[in-house]
Each structure stands twice: as C-alpha cells, then as structure tokens.
N, C-alpha and C positions, 0 to 999 in steps of 0.2 A: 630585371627584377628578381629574377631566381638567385641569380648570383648575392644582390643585395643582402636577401636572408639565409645566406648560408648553405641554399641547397648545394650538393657537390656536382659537376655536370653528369659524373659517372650515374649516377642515380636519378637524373632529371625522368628519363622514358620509362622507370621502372614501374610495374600496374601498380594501380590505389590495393594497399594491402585493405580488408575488412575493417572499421574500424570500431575498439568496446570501448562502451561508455558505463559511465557513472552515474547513478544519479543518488538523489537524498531524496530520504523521508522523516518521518516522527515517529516516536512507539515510549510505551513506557512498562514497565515491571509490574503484572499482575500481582501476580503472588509464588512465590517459589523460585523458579527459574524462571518462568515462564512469561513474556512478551508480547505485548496485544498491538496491532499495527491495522493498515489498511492493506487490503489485497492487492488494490493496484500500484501497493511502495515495494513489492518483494514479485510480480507476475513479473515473469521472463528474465529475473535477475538470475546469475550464474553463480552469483558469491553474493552472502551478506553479511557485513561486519556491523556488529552493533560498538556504538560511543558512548559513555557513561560521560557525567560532565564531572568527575574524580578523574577526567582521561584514561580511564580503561578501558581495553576494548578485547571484544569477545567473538569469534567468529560464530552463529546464529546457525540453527536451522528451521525449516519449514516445517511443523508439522501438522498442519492443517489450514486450510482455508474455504469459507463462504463466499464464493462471487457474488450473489443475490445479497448479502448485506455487505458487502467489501470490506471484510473483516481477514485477518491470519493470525496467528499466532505459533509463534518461535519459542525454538527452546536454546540455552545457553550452557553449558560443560561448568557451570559454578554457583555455590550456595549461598555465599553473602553477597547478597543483593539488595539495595533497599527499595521496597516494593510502595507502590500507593495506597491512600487510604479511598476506599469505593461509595459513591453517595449513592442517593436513592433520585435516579431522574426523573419518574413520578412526581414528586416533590415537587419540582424546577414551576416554575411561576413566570409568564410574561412581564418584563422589567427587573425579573431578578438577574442583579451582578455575575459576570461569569467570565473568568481567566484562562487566554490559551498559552501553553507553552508548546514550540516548537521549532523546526529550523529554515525558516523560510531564506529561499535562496540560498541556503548552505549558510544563514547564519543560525550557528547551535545557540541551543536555549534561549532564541528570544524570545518574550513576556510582550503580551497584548491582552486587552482588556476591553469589555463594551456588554452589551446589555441582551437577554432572552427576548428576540424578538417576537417569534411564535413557536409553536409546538406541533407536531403531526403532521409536519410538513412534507408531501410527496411528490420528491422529482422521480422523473421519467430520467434514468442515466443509464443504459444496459438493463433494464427491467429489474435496475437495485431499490428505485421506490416504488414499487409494488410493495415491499416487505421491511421497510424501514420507516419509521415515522420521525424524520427527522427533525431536531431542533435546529431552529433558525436563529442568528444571533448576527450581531453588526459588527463582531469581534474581529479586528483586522488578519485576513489568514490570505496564504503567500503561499506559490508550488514549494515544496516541502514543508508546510505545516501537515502537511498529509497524516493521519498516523497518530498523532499528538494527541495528549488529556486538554481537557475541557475543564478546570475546575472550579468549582460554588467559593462563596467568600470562606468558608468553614476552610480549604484546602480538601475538598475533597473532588476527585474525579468521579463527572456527572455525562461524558459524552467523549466524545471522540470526534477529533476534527475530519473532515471528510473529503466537503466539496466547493467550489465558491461557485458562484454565479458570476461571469464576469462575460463582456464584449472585448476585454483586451486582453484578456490573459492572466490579469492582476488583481487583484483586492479592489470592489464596487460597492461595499458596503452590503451585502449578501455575500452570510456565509453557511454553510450546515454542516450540523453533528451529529454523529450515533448517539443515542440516547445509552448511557451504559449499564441498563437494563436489558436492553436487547443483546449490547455489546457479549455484557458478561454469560447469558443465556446460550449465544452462541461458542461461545469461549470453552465453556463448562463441556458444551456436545463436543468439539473437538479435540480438548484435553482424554475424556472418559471415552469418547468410543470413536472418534477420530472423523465422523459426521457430524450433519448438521438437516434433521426432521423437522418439515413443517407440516403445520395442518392443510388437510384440503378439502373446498367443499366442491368442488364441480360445477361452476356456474359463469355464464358471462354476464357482465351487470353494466351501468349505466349512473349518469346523475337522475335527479329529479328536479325539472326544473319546476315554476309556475304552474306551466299550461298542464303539466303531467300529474302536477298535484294537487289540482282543480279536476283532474279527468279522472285521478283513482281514489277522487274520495276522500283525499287527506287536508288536512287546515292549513300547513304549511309544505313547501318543499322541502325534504331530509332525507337521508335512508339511501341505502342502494338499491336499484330497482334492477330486479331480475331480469332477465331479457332473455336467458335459454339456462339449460339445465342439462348435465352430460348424464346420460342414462348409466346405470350402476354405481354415480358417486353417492356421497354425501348426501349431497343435497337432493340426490334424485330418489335416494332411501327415507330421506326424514318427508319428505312431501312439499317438498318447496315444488313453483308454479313459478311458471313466466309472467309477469306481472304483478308476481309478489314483490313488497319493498319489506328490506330487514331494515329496520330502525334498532336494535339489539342484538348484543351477541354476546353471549358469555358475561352476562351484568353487565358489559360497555356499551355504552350510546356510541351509535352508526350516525355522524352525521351526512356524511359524503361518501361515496362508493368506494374511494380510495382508503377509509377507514377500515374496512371491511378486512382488507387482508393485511391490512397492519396487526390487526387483532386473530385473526384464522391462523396466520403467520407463527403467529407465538405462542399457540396450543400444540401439545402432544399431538401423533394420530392415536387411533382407537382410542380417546380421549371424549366422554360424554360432555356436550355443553347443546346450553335453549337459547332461546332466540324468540325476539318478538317481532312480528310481521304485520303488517297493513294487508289484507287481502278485503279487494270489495269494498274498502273505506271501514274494515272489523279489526280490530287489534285480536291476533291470536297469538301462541306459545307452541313452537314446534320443539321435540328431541332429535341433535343430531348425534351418530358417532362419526369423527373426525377421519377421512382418509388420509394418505399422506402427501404430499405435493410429490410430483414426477418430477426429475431434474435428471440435469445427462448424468450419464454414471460415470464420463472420462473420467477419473481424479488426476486434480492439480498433481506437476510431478512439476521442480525446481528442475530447472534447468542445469547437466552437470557439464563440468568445464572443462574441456580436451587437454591432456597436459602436454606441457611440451616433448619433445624427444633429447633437451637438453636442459641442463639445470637452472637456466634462466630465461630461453628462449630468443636467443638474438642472435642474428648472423650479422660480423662485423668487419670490418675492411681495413688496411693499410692506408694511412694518406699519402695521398698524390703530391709529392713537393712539385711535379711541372706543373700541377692545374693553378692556376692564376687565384684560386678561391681558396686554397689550401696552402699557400707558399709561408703563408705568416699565423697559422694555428699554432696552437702549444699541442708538442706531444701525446700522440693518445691514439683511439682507434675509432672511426664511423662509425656509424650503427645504421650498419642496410635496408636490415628487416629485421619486426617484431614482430612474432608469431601471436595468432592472435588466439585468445584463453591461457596463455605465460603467463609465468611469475610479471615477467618486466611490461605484458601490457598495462596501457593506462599510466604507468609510471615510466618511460622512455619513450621517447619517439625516436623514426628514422632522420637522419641528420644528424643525432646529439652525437656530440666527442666524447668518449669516454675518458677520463685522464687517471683517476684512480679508484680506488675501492677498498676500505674500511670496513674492519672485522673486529671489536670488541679490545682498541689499542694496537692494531696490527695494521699495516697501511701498506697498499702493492702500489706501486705506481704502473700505471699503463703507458707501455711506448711504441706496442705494436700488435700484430695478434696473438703474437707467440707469448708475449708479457703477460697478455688477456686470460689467456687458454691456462698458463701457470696459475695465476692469481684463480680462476674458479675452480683448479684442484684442492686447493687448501680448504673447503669448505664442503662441508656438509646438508643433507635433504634438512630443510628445519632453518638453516642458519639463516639472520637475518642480518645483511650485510646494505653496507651505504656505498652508492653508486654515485661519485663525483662526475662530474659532464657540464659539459660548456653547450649552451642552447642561444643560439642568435646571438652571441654574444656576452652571454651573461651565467653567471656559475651557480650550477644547483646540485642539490645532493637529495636523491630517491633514495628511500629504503626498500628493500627487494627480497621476500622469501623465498632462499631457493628450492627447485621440487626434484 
C-alpha cells in the first residue's frame, strides 16, 4: 500500500514531521482598514491572509481581541477598501428578513438567507453568553460562516455570524449572531485604546421561577433575583440585598437573570445608572456606580511563526533509480522534510517530486539536488515563485513566498 501512493521506501520509517493546518473564516471591512471577525477564526493562527472577492489579498494583523464577546479585529497595509454599510440591531424585529454572507466549508461568498428568529439569546459557550445577547436566526451557517455580516433587506450589516447549535456538526436550523451594536461597541474600545471595559456590579443571581414569585411578593415571575452580593462592589455600595429581584436596569426591562449582564455588560465603569427592584413585594429605585468587570490580564498575543533556516524550508533528496517505486518517475527531486512554520508548509508535502520552478517567465528545470540548490539561488527574500511537483500521480503547481 505504501508503495501504491508513492511513498519512497527510503522515507517510509521517517517520524511524523508536526503537521500546520489551515483553516477558513468570515470577516468583513468596518471602516478604514480595519476588519471585524470572530475571535475564534484568528485564536492560535500563526498567519492570516485576508481574500477580497476582487481576488486580492492582504496579509492581516491582529490587533485586538474580546474573548467574552468572540469578537477581533484586524488591520490591513491598505486604503481603498470597500467597507460596509452598519445597521441599527436594536431595530431587528422577530420575523424580520436577514442575509448571511460567508464561506462555509471554504466556499468564499456564499449567500444564505432566512428569518430573525429570536433576540437576547444567551448561550453558555466559554462564558461568551454571559455578555452577548445574541440573535437567533434559521439562516443556514456552516464551520466557516464564522466571522461573516449578517445583513437586513436595506443591505446593511446588523450581526455578525457566530455560532450554530448543531448535534452533528452542521447547520440544524439554529444559528446566532452578534448583534452589531455590541459588535461595533467592542470594536471602537479596541481600535481607540486597544481594550475592552465592562460594567460590573458584584452579584450572584438566579431565575424567578413561580414558587419564588408567590414567595417575594411579586404577581408574576421576572427579574433577576439576587442570591449574594460581593462586599465592596457595586452592588454591595448602592444597597442591593440578597433577595432583592432587579426587574430594571438603566431604563431596560430585566426579564431573565441572563438579561441582567447583557445590559451591565454594555455600560462604562464609573458609569452612574438606577435600577428598579422588588424588595418585600415594594417596587424601589436604587443609584449604582458601575465597577469594572475583572478579566485575566494575559493579552491575546498571535502566535509568531518560526522561520525557516533556509529560503523555503525543505530538505530534498536524489532519486533512487534501483528502488522499484522510483525507476519510472520523471526527473526531479523528493521532498524529505518540510519544516514546519516555512514558506513551503501547507503548500508541499513530503513525497512530492519536485520537477521544476517558475519565476515571472523564467523556468529552471529540476534534475537533481544540485539543479535544485542552483534554481533557489536566482531568487530573492519576497519572491513569489511556482513550484511544479507531481503528487500521487498527478501534476500541481504551489506558489511559495520565499524568506
């Protein structure tokens, strides 16, 4: 079987080199340069190349990211860019129309379409719906919709696709989006000061259900219901009590506990706001000022990419005319090892023949290593050169920036 696919025997016992992967997301152009995506389409990537559907493309950087709303934003080395038009997702209506564009499975700019299911939607996904009130929508989204606008029939972007709900892996008819009110809120703190400040009031809370709102007095069950209070915050300064319920916050109706910090979330700290409370079965009005939410202080840092010690990173070999698997190849040279974080990872594997290599009308042929070794002198850090190779049989050509 080895032999079938081309392995060489020389090479059969050599260890599993590390291997880098690829993967796709969505993102679209705020305004300027700048890039709004998902946190988890660019965590632990070593390189990002952004695709325009003009086919340009732009190598990306990170410069800032919200893991609690799974937000990033990138910046790009150039000014004519065409940026979207930003809706008001307040606005958004249950049953209003709403279009995704994104690249599910790695196909670029596919278009789906379906309708706002619900509003304020709080998944439990890494403690990201704590602070996101997501829109729910039946819009078909697919692993790389990640990232992608959300847009209203006007063509305006109202969300940001996020996360599906699925038992297999794929589009179940649940999907959610960043609201891009939030989006852009967070956007704004990491463009201007390279954070991201939430309000905080110091409290653990609770639903209301029935029994509990027959027990404190109230007509119906609503509101978050106090359960404890961290001494020195917020809440423990404005005079909130264990057994207080907030049915208000800052003029928003609390209808669920998970309301609570979707809206505490999206105030400044030292930030005055009231609040209206059930104590005793009494509706009162408390003043808070807002402290700030604690969050780790590691910052995000992109992962950087080892360069190689050679200009394209591959160790490559002479063919064996006695091996029985090599006697009838076309000229050229193995490819041993590909170092991993190279130019040629992700774009060669071990096994490929090399046969020749394309430079802007210039063409070396390869016949052995010494042919090899000349042909990468002629080239320079920067050059983007085409690496012809026969793979299982079959002939492909990588393009390869050399470092």
């Amino acid at each position: 079987m080895l032999e079938r696919f081309g392995i060489p025997r020389e090479f059969r016992e050599m260890p599993q080199q590390r291997r880098e992967a690829t993967s796709y997301g969505s993102g679209f152009i705020l305004k300027d340069n700048y890039i709004l995506t998902n946190f988890h389409v660019v965590e632990d990537a070593t390189e990002v190349t952004i695709s325009l559907s003009d086919r340009r493309e732009f190598s990306a950087e990170v410069i800032g990211v919200d893991p609690l709303s799974d937000l990033a934003v990138l910046e790009v080395d150039d000014n004519d860019l065409p940026t979207v038009n930003v809706g008001n997702s307040d606005q958004l209506r249950v049953g209003d129309w709403v279009i995704a564009i994104g690249s599910p499975f790695s196909f670029d700019f596919s278009v789906t379409a379906g309708i706002v299911s619900a509003k304020g939607r709080s998944i439990q996904n890494n403690n990201i719906g704590n602070y996101v009130p997501f829109l729910q929508t039946d819009v078909a989204i697919n692993p790389g919709n990640s990232g992608g606008p959300l847009f209203n029939l006007d063509g305006e972007v109202v969300g940001i696709n996020s996360q599906i709900y699925s038992r297999s892996g794929g589009y179940q008819g649940l999907a959610f989006a960043i609201p891009i009110n939030v989006a852009i809120d967070v956007a704004d703190q990491i463009i201007n000061s390279g954070e991201v400040a939430r309000g905080y009031l110091g409290v653990r809370m609770s639903e209301v259900d029935s029994d509990l709102a027959d027990a404190l007095g109230m007509e119906k069950p609503y509101g978050a219901l106090i359960n404890d209070v961290e001494e020195g915050e917020s809440a423990d300064m404005a005079g909130l009590l264990p057994g207080d319920v907030i049915v208000e916050f800052d003029n928003k109706e609390i209808k669920f506990s998970s309301d609570l910090p979707h809206v505490v979330g999206q105030i400044k700290p030292k930030t005055n706001a009231k609040a209206s409370i059930i104590r005793d079965g009494e509706k009162i009005e408390l003043d808070f000022v807002l402290g700030e939410l604690p969050v780790n202080q590691e910052a995000f840092v992109p992962a950087k990419a080892n360069t190689s010690s050679d200009p394209i990173g591959l160790k490559v070999a002479d063919l064996d005319r006695e091996n029985p698997s090599m006697a009838n190849m076309p000229d050229g040279v193995i490819i041993s090892r590909v170092n991993p974080n190279s130019p040629a990872s992700g774009k060669l594997n071990r096994g490929d023949l090399i046969t020749m290599i394309q430079y802007r009308g210039k063409k070396f042929e390869v016949f052995d290593t010494e042919s090899f070794d000349n042909a990468i002198e002629n080239f320079s850090s920067g050059n983007k050169i085409a690496v012809h190779v026969i793979r299982n049989g079959s002939r492909l050509i990588r393009s390869i920036t050399l470092n």
